[in-house]
C-alpha positions as CSV (number, residue, x, y, z in Angstrom):
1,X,11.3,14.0,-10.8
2,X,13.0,17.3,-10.5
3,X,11.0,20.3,-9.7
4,X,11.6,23.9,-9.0
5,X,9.2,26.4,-7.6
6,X,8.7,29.1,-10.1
7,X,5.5,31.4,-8.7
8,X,4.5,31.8,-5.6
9,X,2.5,34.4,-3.2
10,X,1.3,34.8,0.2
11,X,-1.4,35.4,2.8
12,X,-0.8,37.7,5.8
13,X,-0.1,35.2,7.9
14,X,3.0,34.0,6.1
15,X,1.1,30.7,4.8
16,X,1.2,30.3,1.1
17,X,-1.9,31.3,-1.4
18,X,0.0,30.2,-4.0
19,X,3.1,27.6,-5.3
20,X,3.8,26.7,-8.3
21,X,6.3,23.4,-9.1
22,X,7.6,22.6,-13.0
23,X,10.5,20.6,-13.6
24,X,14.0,22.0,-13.9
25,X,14.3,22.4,-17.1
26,X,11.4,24.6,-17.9
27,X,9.3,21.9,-20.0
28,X,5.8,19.9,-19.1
29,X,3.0,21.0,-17.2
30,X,2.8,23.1,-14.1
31,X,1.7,21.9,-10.9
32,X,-0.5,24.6,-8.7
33,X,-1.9,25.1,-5.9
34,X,-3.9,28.3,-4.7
35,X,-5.1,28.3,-1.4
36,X,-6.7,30.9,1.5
37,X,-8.2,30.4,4.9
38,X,-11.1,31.5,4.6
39,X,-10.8,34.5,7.2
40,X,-8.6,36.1,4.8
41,X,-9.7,39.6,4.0
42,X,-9.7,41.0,0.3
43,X,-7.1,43.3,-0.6
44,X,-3.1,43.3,-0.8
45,X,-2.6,39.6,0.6
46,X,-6.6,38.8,-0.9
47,X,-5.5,37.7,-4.3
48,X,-3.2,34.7,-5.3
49,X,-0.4,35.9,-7.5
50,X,-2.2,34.5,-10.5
51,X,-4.8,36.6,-9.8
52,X,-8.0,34.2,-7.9
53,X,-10.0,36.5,-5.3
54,X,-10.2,34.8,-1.8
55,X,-14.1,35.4,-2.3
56,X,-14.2,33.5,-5.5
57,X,-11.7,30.3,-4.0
58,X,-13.8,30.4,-0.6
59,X,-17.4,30.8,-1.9
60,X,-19.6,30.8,1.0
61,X,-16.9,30.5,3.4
62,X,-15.6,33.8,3.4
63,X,-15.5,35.6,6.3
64,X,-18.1,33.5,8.2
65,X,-18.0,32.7,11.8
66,X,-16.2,29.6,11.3
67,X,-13.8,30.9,8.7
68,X,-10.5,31.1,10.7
69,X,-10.8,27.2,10.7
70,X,-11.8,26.4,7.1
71,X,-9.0,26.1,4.8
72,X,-10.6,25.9,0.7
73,X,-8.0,25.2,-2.0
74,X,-7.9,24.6,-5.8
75,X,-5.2,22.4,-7.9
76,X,-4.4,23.2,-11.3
77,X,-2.1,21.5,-13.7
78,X,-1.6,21.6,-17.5
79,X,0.0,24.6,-19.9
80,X,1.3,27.6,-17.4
81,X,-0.1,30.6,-18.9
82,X,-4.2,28.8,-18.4
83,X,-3.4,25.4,-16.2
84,X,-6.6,23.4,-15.8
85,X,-8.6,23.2,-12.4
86,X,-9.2,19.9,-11.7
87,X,-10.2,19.7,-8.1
88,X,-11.6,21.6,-5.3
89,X,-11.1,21.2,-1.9
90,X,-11.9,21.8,1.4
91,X,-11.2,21.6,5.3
92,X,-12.2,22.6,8.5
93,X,-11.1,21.5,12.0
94,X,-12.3,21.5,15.4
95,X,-10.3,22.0,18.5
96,X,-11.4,18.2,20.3
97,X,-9.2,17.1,16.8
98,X,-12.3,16.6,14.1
99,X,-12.5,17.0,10.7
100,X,-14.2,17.5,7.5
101,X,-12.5,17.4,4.5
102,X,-14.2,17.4,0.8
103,X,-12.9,17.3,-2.7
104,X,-14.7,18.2,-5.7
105,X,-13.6,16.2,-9.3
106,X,-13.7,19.7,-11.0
107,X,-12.2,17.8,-14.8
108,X,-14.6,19.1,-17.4
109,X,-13.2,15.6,-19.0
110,X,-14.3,13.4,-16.2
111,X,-17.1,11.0,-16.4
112,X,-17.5,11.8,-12.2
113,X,-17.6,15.6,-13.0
114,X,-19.0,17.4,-10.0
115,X,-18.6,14.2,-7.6
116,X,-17.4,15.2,-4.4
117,X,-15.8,13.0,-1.6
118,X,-16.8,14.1,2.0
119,X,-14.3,12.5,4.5
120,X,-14.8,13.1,8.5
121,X,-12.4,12.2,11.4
122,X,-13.5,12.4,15.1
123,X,-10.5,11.3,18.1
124,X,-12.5,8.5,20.4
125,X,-11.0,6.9,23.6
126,X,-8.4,4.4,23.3
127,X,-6.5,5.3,20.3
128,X,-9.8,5.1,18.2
129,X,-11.1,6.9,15.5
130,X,-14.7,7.6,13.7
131,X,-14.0,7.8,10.4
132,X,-16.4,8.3,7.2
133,X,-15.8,8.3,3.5
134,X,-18.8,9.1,1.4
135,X,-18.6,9.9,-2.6
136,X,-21.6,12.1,-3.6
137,X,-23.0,12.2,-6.8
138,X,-25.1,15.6,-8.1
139,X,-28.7,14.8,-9.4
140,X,-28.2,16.6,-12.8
141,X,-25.1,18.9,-13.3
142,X,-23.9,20.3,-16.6
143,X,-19.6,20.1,-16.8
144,X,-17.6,23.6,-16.8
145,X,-14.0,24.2,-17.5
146,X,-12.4,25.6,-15.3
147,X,-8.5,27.5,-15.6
148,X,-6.7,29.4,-13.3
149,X,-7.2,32.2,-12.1
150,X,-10.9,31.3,-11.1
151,X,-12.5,34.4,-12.1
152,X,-15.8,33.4,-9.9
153,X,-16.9,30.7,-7.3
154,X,-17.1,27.2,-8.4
155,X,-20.7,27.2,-7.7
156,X,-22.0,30.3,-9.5
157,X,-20.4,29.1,-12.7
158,X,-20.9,25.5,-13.0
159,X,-24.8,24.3,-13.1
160,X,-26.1,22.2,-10.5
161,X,-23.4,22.3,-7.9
162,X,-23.8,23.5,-4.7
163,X,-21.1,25.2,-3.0
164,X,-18.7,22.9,-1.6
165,X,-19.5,23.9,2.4
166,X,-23.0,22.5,1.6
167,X,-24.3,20.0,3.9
168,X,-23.6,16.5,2.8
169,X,-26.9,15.4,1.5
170,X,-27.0,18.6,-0.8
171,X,-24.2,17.8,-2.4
172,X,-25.4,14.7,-4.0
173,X,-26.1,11.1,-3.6
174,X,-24.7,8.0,-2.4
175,X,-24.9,6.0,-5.9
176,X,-22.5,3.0,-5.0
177,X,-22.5,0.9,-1.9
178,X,-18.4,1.0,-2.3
179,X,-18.9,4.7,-2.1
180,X,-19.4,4.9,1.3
181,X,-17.6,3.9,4.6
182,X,-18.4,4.2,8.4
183,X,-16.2,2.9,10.6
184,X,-14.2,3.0,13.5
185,X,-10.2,2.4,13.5
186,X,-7.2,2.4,16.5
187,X,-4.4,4.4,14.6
188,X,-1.8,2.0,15.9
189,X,-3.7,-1.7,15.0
190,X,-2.8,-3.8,12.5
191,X,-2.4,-3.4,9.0
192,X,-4.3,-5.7,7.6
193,X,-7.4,-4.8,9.8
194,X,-6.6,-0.8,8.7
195,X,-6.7,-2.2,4.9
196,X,-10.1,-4.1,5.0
197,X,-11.9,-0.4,5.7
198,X,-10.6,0.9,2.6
199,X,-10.8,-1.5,0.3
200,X,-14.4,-1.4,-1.4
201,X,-13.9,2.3,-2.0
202,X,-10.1,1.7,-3.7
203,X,-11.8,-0.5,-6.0
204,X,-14.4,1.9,-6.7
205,X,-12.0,4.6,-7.8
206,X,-10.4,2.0,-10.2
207,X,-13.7,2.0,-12.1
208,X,-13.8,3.6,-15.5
209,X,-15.9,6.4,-13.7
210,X,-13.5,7.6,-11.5
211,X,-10.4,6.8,-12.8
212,X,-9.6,10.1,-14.4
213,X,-10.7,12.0,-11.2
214,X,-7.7,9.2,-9.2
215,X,-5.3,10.5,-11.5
216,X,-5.8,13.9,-10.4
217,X,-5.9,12.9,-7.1
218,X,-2.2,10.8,-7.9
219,X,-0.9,14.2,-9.5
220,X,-1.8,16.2,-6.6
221,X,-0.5,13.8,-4.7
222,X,2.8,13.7,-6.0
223,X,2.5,17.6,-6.3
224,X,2.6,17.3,-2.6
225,X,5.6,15.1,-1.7
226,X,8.3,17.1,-1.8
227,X,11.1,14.4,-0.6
228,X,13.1,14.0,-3.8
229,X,12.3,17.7,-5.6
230,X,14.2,21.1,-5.2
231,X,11.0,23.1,-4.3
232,X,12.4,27.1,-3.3
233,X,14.0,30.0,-4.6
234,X,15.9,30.7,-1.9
235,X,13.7,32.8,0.1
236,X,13.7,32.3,4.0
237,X,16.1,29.2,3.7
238,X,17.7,28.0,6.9
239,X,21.2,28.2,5.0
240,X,22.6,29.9,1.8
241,X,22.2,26.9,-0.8
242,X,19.3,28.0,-2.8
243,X,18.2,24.4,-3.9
244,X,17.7,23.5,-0.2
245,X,13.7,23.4,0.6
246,X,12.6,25.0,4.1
247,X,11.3,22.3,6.4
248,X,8.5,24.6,7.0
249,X,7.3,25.5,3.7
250,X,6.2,21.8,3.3
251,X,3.9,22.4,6.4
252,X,0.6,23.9,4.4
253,X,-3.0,23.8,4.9
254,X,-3.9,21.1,2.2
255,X,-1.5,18.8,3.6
256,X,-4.7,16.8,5.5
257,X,-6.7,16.4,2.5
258,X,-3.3,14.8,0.9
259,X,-3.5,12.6,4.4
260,X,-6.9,11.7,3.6
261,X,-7.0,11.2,-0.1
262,X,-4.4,8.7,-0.9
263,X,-5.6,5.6,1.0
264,X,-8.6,5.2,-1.2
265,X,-7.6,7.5,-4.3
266,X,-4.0,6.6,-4.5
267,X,-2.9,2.8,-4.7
268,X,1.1,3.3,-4.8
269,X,0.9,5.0,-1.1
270,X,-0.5,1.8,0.5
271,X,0.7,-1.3,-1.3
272,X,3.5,-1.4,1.0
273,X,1.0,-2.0,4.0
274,X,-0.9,-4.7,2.1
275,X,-0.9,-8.5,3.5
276,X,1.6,-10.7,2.1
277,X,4.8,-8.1,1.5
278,X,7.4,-8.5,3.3
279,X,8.4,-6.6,6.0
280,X,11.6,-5.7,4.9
281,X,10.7,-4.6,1.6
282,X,7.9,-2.7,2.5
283,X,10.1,0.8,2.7
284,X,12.1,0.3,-0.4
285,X,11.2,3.2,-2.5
286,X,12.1,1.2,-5.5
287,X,9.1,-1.6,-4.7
288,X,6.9,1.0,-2.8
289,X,6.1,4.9,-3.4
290,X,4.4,5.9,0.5
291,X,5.2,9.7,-0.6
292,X,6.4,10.3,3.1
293,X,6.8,13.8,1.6
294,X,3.2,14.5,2.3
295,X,2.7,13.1,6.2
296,X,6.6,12.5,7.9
297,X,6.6,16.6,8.9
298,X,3.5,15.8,11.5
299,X,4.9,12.1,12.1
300,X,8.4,13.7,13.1
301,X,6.8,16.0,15.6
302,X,3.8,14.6,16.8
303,X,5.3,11.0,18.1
304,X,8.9,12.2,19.0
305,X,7.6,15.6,20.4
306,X,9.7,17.6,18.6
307,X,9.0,20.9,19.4
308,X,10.1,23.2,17.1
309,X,7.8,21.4,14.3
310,X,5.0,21.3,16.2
311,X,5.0,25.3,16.9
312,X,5.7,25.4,12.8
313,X,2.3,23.5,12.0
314,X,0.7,25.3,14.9
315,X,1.2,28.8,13.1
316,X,-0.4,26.9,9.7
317,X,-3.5,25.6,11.2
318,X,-4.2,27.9,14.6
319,X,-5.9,31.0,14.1
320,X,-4.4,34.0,15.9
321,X,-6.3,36.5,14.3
322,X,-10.2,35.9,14.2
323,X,-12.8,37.2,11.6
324,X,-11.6,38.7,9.7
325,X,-7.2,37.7,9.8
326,X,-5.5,40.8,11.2
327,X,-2.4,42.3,9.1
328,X,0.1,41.2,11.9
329,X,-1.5,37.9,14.0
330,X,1.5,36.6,15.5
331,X,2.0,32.7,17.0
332,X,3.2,30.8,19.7
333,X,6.5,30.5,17.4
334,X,7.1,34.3,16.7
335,X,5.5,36.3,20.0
336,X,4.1,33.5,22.8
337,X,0.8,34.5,21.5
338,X,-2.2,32.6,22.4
339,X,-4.6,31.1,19.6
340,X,-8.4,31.9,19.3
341,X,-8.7,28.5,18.3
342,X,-6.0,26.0,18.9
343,X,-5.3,22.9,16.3
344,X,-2.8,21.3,18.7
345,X,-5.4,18.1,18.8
346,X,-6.4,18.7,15.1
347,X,-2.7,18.1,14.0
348,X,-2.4,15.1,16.3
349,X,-5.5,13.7,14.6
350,X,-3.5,14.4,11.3
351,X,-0.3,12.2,12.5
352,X,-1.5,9.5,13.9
353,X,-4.1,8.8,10.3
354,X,-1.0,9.2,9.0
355,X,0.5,6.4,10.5
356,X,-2.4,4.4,10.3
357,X,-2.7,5.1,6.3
358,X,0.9,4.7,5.4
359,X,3.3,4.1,7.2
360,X,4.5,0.3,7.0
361,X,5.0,-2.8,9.8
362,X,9.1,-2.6,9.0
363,X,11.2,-3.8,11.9
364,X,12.6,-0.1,12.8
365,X,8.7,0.7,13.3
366,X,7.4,-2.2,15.6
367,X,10.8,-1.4,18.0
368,X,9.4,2.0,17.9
369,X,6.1,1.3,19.0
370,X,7.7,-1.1,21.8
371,X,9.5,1.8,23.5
372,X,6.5,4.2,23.2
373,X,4.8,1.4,25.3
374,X,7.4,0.8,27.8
């Protein structure tokens, strides 16, 4: 698949609000994603170029104490001029390398309408992680459409949801004993022992209920792996061939909940890591579709130390310019400035699930892991 960026917009700190993919030649449904942290003040850089308020995308978010680590996003897809919202989403991080991420099936069309998955991350000694998956049901809710631009917060339009920032246990129930997981993993242990966490809740989201919110989760998915897709205009390219996509303008915000979602949600970007393939098929994208578009940016700098990238995510996830975002905040990468709150760990946290998710036991990878031992 061939896509082009054709709308886009920013927030002050140079971060997206906005992108918009289509195919090349102008035809099928359009692929957005509109996005603010929440710190974001209203005005000039407030406003996605579609026209969504940050108040009305970050609800109860906005300018809070916390805001300048809270990322809340919505994905759209369908006819350009009034694409359907069919998820919302959002993240926060803590400097020790935590997170919470939650997605809300948004699809006036689903049967799961107003579900929302909660997933948390916290770094433990030895290469471990605490890791929980729940799926939350409302009590009652009546199903909204939603089109972008939002012209108010999920919350206040749609009856019986809570905003999405709402402790867990008011944003539903747990209906399903598949729906839920508490467990702890190493990043770097087997496969097969990563898989077995998983696999009650990939099940669950092959069920009639959810399937319809998995397919948005696949679309946003494959919205987000940008390996085989001409994604820019031409703006701040590192050369002067306008089809050739900036490294760093694959580095946003929503990247962790595409980490996150796509072992349970997404079965195509885990197969390859399933017991009984062999090794040395498991990375043929012809048998296998890992979308290494939406992790390899924090794999390449977080295990080989490569600099350069790791300032890049830095200046997407650390704050420089406190509640709310200053017009001019800077980074380590622009001005050696110093974050309020630093994501170093956070992004870290994001590379080694990443590995642990997706990527598979091929030859190249177990020599790897040798010589990070040695």
């Amino acid at each position: 698949m061939a896509v082009t960026q054709i709308n886009q917009s920013f927030q002050n700190d140079g971060n997206f609000s906005q992108l918009d993919l289509r195919n090349v030649r102008g035809t099928g449904p359009v692929m957005r994603i509109e996005t603010f942290r929440c710190s974001q003040p209203e005005g000039d850089f407030g406003k996605t170029a579609s026209g969504t308020e940050v108040a009305s995308l970050a609800g109860k978010d906005h300018l809070t104490q916390e805001s300048n680590q809270i990322f809340r996003h919505i994905y759209s897809t369908g006819d350009v001029n009034a694409p359907l919202s069919t998820l919302e989403i959002r993240e926060i991080f803590e400097e020790d390398g935590s997170f919470d991420i939650r997605v809300r099936d948004i699809d006036y069309e689903s049967q799961s309408f107003g579900d929302v998955l909660v997933m948390t991350a916290k770094p433990l000694p030895n290469n471990t992680y605490q890791l929980t998956y729940d799926i939350r049901t409302p009590k009652s809710t009546e199903a909204a459409k939603f089109e972008s631009p939002l012209t108010a917060p999920i919350s206040e339009t749609a009856t019986g949801l809570a905003d999405i920032s709402s402790k867990p246990e008011n944003l539903g129930e747990i209906t399903d004993d598949r729906n839920t997981i508490n467990a702890q993993i190493k990043w770097n242990a087997k496969k097969s022992e990563i898989n077995q966490v998983f696999a009650e809740m990939q099940k669950s989201f092959k069920s009639d209920r959810l399937r319809n919110w998995a397919e948005n989760i696949q679309n946003y998915e494959r919205m987000g792996d940008f390996r085989d897709k001409c994604i820019h205009d031409g703006t701040n390219l590192s050369g002067p061939n306008p089809d050739l996509a900036s490294e760093f303008h694959l580095i946003r915000a929503y990247r962790a909940s595409l980490i996150g979602l796509g072992v349970v949600a997404d079965p195509d970007m885990t197969k390859h890591n399933r017991v009984g393939m062999n090794p040395l098929l498991a990375s043929t994208p012809v048998l296998t579709d890992p979308k290494p578009g939406v992790y390899s940016v924090f794999l390449s700098a977080y295990m080989n130390n490569i600099g350069i990238y790791q300032l890049g995510i830095d200046k997407v996830h650390s704050d420089y310019g406190g509640v709310p975002m200053k017009l001019a905040p800077g980074s380590r990468l622009e001005d050696a400035s110093s974050p309020i709150v630093d994501s170093s760990r956070f992004n870290r946290t994001l590379a080694e699930l990443a590995f642990a998710f997706y990527i598979g036991p091929t030859l190249p990878v177990l020599n790897a892991f040798k010589e990070m031992e040695a």
